[in-house]
N, C-alpha and C positions, 0 to 999 in steps of 0.2 A: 423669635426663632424662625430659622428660617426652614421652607417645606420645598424638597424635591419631590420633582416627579421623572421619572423616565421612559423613553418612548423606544423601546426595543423594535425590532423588525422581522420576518420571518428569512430575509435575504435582503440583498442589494433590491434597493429600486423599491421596494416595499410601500415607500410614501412617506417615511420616518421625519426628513428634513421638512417635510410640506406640512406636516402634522404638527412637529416640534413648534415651528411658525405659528400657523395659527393659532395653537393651546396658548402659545407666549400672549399672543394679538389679544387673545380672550382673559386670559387674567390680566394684563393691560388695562383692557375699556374697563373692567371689574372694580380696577381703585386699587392694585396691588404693584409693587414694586416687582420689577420679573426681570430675568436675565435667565438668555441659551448660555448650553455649557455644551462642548463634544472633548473629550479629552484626546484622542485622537482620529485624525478627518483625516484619510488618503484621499487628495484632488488634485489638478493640475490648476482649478479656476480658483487663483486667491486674491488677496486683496492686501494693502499698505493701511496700518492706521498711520491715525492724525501723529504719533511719538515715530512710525518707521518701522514699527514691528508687521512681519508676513502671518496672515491668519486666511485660513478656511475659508470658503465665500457662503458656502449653507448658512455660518454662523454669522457674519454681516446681516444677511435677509433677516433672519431671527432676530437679529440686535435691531433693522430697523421697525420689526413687528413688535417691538417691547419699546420703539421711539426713546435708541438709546445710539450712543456713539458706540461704532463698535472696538473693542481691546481685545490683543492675545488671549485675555486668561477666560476668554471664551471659547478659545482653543489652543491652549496651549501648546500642543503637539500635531505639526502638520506634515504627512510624507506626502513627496513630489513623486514622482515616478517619473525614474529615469529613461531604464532599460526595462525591458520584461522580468527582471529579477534582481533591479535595485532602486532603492530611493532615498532621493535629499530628505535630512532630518531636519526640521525645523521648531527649535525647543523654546518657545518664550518669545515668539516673533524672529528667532535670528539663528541662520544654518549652520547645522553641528557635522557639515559633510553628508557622504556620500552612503552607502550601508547596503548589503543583500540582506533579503529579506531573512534570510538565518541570523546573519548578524544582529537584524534590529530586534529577529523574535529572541535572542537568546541574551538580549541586554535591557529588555523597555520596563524589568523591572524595577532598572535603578531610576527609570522617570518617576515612578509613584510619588515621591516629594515636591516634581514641580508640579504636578497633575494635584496635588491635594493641596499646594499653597494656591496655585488658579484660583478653586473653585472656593478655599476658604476669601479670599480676595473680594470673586463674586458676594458669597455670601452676607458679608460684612453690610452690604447695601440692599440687600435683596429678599423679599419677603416668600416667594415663589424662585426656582431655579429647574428651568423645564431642559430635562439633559438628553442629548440624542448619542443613541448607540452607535455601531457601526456594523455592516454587516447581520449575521443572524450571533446570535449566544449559544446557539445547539452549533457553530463549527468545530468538535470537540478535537480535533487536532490541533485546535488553536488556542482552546482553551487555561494552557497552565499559565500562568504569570499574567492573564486575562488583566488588560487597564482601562478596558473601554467599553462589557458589556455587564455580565454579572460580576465579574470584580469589582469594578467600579461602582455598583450598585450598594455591594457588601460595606466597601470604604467607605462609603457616605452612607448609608444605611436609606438610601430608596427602593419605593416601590416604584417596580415596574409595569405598563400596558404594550402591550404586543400587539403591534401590528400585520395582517397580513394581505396580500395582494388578491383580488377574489378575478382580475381584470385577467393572469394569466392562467387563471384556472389552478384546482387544487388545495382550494384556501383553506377546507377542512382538515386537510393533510398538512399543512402546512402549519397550523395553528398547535395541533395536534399532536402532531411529529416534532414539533421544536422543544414543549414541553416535555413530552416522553423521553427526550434525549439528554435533560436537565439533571442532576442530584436532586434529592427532595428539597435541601436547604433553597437551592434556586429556583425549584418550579413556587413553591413559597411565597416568593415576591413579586409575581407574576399576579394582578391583581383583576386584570381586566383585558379582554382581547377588544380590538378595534379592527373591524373589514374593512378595507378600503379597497376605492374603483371600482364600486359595482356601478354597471349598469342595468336596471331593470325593473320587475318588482316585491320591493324588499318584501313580502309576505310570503314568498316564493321561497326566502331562504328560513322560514318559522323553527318548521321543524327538524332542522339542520342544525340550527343554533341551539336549540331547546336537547339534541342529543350531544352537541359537543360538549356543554356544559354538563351534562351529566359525566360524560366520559372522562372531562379532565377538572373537574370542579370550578371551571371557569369563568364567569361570566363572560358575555359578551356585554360593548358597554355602548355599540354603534354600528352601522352600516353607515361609511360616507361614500357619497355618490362621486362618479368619475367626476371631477371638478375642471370645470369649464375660468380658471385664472391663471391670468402670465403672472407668473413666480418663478425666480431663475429655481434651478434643481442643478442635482450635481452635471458634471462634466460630463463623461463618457456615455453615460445613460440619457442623458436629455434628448424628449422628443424632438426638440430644436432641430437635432445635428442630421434627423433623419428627413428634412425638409429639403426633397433632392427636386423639388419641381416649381417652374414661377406659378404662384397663386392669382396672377390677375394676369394677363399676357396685355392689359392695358394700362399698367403700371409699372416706371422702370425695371431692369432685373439686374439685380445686384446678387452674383456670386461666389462667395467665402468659400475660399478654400481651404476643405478639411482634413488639415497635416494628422499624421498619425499620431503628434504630442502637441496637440494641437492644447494650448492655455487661453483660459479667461475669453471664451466665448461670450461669456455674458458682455464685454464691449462691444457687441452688436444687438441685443436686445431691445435695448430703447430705438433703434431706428427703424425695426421692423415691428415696434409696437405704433408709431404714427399709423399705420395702414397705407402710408402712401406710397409704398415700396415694399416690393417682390425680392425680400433675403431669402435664398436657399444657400444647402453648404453642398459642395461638389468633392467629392473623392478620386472619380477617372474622367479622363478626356470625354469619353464618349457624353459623361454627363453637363461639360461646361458648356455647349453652346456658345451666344452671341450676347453673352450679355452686356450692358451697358457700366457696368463697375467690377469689375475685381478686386477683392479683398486678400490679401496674406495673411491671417493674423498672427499671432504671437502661439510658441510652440516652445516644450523644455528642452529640445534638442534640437538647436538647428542647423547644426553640419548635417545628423542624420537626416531630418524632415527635407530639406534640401537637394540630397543624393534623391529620396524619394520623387520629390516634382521630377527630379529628370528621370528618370526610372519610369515613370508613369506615362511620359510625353506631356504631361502639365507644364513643365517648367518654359518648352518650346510653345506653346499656346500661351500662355502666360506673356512671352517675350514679342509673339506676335501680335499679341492681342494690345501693348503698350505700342508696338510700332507701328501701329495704323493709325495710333492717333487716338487710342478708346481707353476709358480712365481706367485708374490701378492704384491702389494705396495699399501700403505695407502699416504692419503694427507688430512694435517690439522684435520678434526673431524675424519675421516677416520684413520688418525694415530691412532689416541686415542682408537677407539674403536677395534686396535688392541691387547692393550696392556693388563693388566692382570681387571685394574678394572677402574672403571670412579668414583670420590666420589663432591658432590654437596652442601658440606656444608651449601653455603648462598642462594641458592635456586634461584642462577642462570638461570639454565634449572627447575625448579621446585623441587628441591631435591631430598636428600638420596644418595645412593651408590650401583652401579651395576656391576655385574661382564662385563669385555670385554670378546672379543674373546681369551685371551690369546697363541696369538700370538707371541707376542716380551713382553720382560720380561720391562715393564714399568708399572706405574698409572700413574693418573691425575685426577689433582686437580681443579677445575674450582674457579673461582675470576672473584669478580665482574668487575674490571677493564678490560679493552682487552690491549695485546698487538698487537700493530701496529704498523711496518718499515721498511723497503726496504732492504735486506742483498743480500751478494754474498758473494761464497765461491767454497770448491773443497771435492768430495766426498771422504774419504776414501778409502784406500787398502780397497780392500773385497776380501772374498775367496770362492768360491764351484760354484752355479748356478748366482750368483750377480756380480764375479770378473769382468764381462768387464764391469760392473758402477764404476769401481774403479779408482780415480784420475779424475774424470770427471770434468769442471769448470761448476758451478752452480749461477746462479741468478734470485730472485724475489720478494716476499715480504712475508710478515707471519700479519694473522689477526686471532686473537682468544682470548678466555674467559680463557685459562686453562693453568696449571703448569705441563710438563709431570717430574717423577721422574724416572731415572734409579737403575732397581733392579737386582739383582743378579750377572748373567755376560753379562749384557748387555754389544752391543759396539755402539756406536755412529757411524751415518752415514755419516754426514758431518762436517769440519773444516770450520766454518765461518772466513771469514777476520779479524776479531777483536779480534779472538781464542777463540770463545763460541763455543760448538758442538749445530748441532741440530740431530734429527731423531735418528732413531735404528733400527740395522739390527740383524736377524738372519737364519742365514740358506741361504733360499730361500726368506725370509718376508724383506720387507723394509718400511719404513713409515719417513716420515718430514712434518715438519711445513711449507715447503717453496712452496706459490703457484708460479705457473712457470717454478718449478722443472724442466721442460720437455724442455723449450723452445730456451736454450742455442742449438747450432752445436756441441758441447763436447755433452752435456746430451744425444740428440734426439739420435745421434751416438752409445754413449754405448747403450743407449735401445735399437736400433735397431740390435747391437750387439751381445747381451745379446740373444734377440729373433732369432736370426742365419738369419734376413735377407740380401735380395742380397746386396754383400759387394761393389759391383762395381757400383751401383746407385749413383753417386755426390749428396751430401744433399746441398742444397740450405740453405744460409742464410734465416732466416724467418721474419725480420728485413725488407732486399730487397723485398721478396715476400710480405709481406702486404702495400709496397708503391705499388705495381705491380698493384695491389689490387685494390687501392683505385685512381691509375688513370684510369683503365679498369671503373671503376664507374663512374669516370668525366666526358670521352670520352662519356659512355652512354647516360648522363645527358644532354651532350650539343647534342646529335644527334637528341633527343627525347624533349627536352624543347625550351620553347619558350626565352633563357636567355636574347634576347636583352630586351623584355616585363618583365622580373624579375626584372632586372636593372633598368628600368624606374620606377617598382614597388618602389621599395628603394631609388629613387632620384639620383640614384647614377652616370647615364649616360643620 
């Protein structure tokens, strides 16, 4: 029989995903079959599995701390975010269109079938199924037709542990307040509270705890400390994106610019986890400086994100900063709005045709269809400022709306496996469709190559390092949790 647990949040940002992870990590090493579940994940950072289905990237992490391949029916239901008040539906790995948020609240009842065939799917193989919420369960505006916190709970018949953030202050209130705001049926299954990101010491918070449990019959089941492990978290919240400064000024500066639909940030992660390179993300002129590489990456809108560089004077620094001669690579949208033009026939991105940066001598055409699928390959010979990218072995996946064409003399960047090229280089400019690009021992290599730094540093698998990772996170878990009282939570011991 199989045992859920679920990891509720008191809000966004709470530690849900980080948590969900390593409870997975920890019945894992335990000897138990385990698999994440989110029924639906609002992110922009997603991921291709191995079949072509789009999923969640939280629930990837999860699946690789349960040392599993990751599948949709880990997430079944993924919204994009388009606009401020719409997003792509994505049911099963593959896009059901477009939706405002009214629309999707006043239809996601009819998902509950494919939400309950997922997780029975899960189930079938899995001895433990640790399921992360979204948001808090007390948004009571949000609440009727609930498929993702205590509905969800109700359907499958879990208990829930609530997390709350102690790091922004409040966490009494927080813990407190969510339950108070619950029906009885649902403060019920509320089994155990967990603190998280404290800094300080825990004996401080004794008699604080000792009154919330009386006040809401709760245990607490944990204080986990601010944790010091690279584990990607979601998108817009990630401390990542607020790294607006170089951390070594003796170490190249490579930096990423942060579009306002900016996607799949974590395709930079592995290169600023070597240590040999200074990634920040840059949002205005005044913050880009001289750095040494420029990055585009990939964004859900890139007519809009596009008007934005030039709007900001980024796009004229961007273009200066290529025609002096100093590196630039583009990824996914970012490719595109290198190239000469972007055109929106079927009104995709909302139409019409706009010039790029004409960068690299390509357009693109956007289609309503996406392409989505998992490739590997090897980058071409390249010659002048790019040649140590050349011959590099490359893999990841590719997710997008658009058709780029090559024009003039363009050359293609990469030889796929299956003998398609993707990407175009010129000069000093490189741009591809492949997120992940970076993530390969070949790739990080040449880039770092490419950037002249210290050649004598052993680059570390990054494969090894995010298992490293994610038991530095178990170990946390069990030093700080109460896991025999989890266990009993779940029936399970």
């Amino acid at each position: 029989m199989t045992r859920p647990i679920m990891i509720q949040g008191t809000m966004s940002n709470a530690g849900k995903s980080i948590i969900t992870a390593g409870l997975c990590r920890v019945f894992s090493q335990d000897g138990y079959r385990v698999a994440p579940f989110k029924s639906q994940n609002m992110a922009l950072n997603s991921y291709i599995t191995a079949d072509g289905g789009e999923m969640g990237r939280a629930q990837v992490v999860q699946a690789e701390a349960c040392g599993l391949e990751p599948t949709v029916d880990m997430n079944p239901i993924l919204l994009k975010p388009v606009t401020d008040m719409g997003s792509q539906v994505i049911v099963n790995g593959q896009a059901r269109g477009v939706m405002t948020a009214s629309q999707y609240f006043h239809s996601r009842r009819a998902l509950i079938p494919d939400i309950r065939a997922a997780y029975d799917r899960l189930a079938a193989t899995s001895d433990i199924i640790v399921i992360e919420g979204a948001g808090s369960p007390a948004e009571i505006n949000l609440k009727a037709d609930d498929i993702v916190n205590m509905g969800l709970a109700k359907l499958i018949d879990s208990p829930v542990l609530l997390v709350g953030d102690i790091d922004r202050g409040g966490v009494f209130a927080q813990l407190y307040g969510t339950c108070a705001l619950l029906p009885p049926e649902e403060r019920a299954r509320i089994h155990g509270f967990i603190i998280n990101k404290f800094r300080g010491d825990v004996t401080l918070l004794a008699d604080g705890l000792r009154e919330l449990e009386e006040l809401s019959g709760v245990p607490t089941l944990g204080v986990v400390p601010y944790l010091d492990v690279d584990i990607d978290d979601e998108d817009s919240l990630s401390s990542r994106l607020h790294s607006t400064a170089s951390t070594s000024p003796d170490q190249p500066d490579i930096a990423i610019i942060r579009l306002p639909k900016l996607s799949n940030f974590t395709d930079f992660t592995a290169l600023s986890a070597s240590g040999l390179v200074s990634v920040r993300y840059v949002d205005r002129l005044t913050r880009l400086g001289d750095p040494d590489l420029i990055i585009v990456p990939g964004t859900r809108n890139t007519i809009a994100d596009l008007a934005w560089l030039r709007r900001t004077g980024l796009a004229d620094a961007i273009i200066t900063h290529a025609r002096r001669g100093q590196l630039l690579i583009g990824v996914c949208g970012g490719y595109q709005m290198l190239g000469r033009a972007i055109a929106d026939p079927e009104g995709v991105e909302g139409g019409g045709t706009v010039a790029g940066l004409d960068l690299l001598p390509i357009t693109t055409v956007f289609q309503p269809s996406k392409h989505q699928t998992r490739v590997a390959g090897r980058i071409l010979p390249l010659a002048g400022p790019l040649a140590a990218l050349g011959e590099a072995q490359v893999e990841g996946y590719e997710i997008h709306m658009g058709t780029s064409t090559y024009l003039d003399d363009a050359r293609p960047l990469i030889r796929l496996t299956d003998g398609t090229m993707d990407g175009c280089w010129r000069d000093n400019v490189a741009g591809s469709y492949l997120h992940g690009l970076l993530d390969s021992i070949s790739a990080r290599q040449a880039v770092l190559n490419m950037l002249g730094a210290d050649p004598t540093t052993p680059l570390g698998d990054y494969t090894e390092y995010r298992q490293e990772q994610y038991d530095r996170l178990a170990d946390a878990l069990r030093a700080n949790l109460d896991m025999k009282q989890i266990y009993h939570i779940m029936g399970v011991r």
